[in-house]
LUMSE-683626 format. One record per atom (N, C-alpha, C, O, CB): x, y, z. Coordinates in steps of 0.2 Angstrom, whole numbers, plus 5000, padded with zeros to 4 digits. Glycine has a CB too. Example, Ala and Ser with C-alpha at 12.3 -4.5 7.8 and 13.67 -1.06 7.14 Angstrom:
506649725039/506249785039/506649845039/507149835042/505749785045/506449895035/506849955036/506450005039/506750065040/507049975029/
END
This chain:
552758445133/553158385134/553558395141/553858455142/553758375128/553458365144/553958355152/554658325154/554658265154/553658325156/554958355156/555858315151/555558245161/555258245166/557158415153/555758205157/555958145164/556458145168/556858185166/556058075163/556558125173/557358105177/557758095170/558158145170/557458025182/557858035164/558358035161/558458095157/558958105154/558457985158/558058135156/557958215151/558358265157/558858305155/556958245150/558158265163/558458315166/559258295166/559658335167/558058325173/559458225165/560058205169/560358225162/560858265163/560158105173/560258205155/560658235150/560758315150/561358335148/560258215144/560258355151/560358425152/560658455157/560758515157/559858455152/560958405163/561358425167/562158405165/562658425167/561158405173/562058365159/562858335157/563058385150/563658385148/562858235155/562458415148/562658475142/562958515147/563458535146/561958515138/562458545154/562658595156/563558575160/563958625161/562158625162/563658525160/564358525163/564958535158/565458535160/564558455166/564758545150/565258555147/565558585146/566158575144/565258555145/565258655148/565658715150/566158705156/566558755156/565058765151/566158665160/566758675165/567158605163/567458585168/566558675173/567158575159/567458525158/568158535151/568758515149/566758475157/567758575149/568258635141/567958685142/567358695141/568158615133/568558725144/568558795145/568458845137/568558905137/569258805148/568358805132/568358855126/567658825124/567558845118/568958845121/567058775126/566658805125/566058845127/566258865132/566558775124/565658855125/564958925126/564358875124/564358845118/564959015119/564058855129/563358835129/562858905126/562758965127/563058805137/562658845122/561758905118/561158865122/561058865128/561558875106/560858845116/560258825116/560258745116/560758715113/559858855112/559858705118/559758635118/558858625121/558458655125/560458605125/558758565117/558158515118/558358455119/558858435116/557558515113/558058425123/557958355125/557458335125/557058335129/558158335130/557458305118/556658255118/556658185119/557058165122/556258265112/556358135117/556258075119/556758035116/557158005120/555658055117/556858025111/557357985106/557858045104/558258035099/556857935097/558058115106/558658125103/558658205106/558258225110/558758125094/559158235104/559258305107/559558355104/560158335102/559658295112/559458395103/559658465098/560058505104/559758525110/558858525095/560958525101/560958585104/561258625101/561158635095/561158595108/561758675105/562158745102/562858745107/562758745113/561458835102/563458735103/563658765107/564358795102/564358795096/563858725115/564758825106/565258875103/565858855105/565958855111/565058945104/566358845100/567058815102/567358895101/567558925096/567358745096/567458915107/568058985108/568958985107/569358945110/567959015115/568959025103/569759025103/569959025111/569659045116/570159095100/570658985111/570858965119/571558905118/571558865113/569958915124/571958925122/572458885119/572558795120/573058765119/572958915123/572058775121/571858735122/571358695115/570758695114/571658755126/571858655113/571458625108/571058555108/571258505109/571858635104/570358575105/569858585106/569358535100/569158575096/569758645105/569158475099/568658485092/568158475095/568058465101/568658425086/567758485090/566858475092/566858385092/566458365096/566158515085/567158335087/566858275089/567158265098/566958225103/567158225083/567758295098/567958275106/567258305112/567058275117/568758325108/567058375111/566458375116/565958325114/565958285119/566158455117/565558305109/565058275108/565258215111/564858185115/564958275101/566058185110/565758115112/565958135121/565558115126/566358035108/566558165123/566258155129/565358165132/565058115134/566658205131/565258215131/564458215131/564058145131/563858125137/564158235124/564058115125/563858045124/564358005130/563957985135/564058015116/564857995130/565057945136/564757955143/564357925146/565757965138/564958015145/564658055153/563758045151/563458035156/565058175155/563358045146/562758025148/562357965147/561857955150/562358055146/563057925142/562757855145/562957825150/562557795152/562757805140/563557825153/563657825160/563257835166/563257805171/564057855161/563157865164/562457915169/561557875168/561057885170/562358025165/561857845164/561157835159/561057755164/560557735166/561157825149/561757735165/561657665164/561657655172/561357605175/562457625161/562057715176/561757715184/560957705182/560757655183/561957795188/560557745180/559957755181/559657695180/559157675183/559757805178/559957665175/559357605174/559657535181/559257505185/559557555163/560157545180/560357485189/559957515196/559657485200/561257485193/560057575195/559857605202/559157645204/558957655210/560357665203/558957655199/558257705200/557557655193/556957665192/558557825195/557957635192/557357575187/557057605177/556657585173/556457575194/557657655177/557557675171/557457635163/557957605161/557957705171/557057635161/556957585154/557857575151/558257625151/556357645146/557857515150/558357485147/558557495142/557957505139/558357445147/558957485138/559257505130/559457465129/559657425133/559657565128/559657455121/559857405115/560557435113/560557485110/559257405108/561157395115/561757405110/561957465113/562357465118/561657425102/561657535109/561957605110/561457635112/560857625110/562157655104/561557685117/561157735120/561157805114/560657845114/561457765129/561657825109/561657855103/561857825099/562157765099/561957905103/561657865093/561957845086/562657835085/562857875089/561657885081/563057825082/563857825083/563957885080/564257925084/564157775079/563857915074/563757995072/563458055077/563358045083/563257985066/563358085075/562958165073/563158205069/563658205066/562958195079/562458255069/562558285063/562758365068/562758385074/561758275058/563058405063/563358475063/563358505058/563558485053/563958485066/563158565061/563158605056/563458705058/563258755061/562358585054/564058705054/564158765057/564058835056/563958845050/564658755057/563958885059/563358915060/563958985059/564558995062/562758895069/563559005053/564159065050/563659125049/563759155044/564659045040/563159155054/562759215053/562459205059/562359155063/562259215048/562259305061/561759305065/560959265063/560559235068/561659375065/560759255056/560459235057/560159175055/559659145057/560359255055/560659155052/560859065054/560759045059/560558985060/561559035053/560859095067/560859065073/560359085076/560359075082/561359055076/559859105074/559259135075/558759075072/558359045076/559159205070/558859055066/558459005063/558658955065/558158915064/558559015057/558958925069/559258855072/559158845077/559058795080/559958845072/559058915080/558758915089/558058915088/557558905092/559059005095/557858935082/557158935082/556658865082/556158845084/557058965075/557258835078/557058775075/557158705080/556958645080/557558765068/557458735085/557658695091/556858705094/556358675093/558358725096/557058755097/556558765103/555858745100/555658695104/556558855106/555558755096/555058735092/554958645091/554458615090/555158765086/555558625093/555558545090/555058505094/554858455091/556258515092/554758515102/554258475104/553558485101/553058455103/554358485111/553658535097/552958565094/552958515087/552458475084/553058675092/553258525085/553258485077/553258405080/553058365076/554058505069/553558375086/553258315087/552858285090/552658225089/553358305088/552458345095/552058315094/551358315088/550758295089/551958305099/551458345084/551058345076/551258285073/550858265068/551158405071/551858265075/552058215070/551558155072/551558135078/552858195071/551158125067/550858055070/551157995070/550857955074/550358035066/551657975068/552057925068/552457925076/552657865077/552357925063/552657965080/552657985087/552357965093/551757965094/552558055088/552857935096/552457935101/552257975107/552658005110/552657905103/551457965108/551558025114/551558025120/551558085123/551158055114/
END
């Protein structure tokens, strides 16, 4: 799989989280076609902090960015929402829970494309 302009432009707006809130720690992340897997870690810091507040920044700063692209650089257009209103979380209470999660990420362009219902 080969990430596009709007694949790279999301993985540069994961990577800005880290200077944007000083109490999170970037993991791992994929960006694939219709959605994106990542990891990150909310650190003690006096600064308080939730995970739905980084996620939706996230979502804001990339559909903003998204929406430059489609006026300016000619990117496919979207319906309504660029995300779903949700996401899912899940909090990660072992070494090996986060072993299995980084596994399950990085792997994710492999189980799609096997998926037949996928576009390829």
């Amino acid at each position: 799989m080969v990430r596009n302009e709007a694949g790279k432009m999301v993985l540069n707006v994961y990577e800005g989280l880290a200077q944007r809130f000083q109490n999170v720690k970037l993991d791992t992340i994929i960006v694939m076609p219709d959605h994106v897997h990542f990891i990150i870690f909310l650190l003690p810091n006096t600064e308080l902090i939730e995970l739905g507040d980084v996620v939706g920044a996230f979502k804001s700063i990339a559909t903003l960015k998204y929406i430059c692209g489609v006026r300016e650089l000619g990117w496919e257009r979207f319906e309504q929402k660029l995300w779903q209103s949700n996401y899912y979380d899940h909090v990660i209470r072992s070494e090996s829970d986060l072993f299995r999660i980084r596994k399950y990420i990085e792997e994710n362009p492999l189980r799609w494309s096997l998926d037949p219902k996928r576009k390829k």
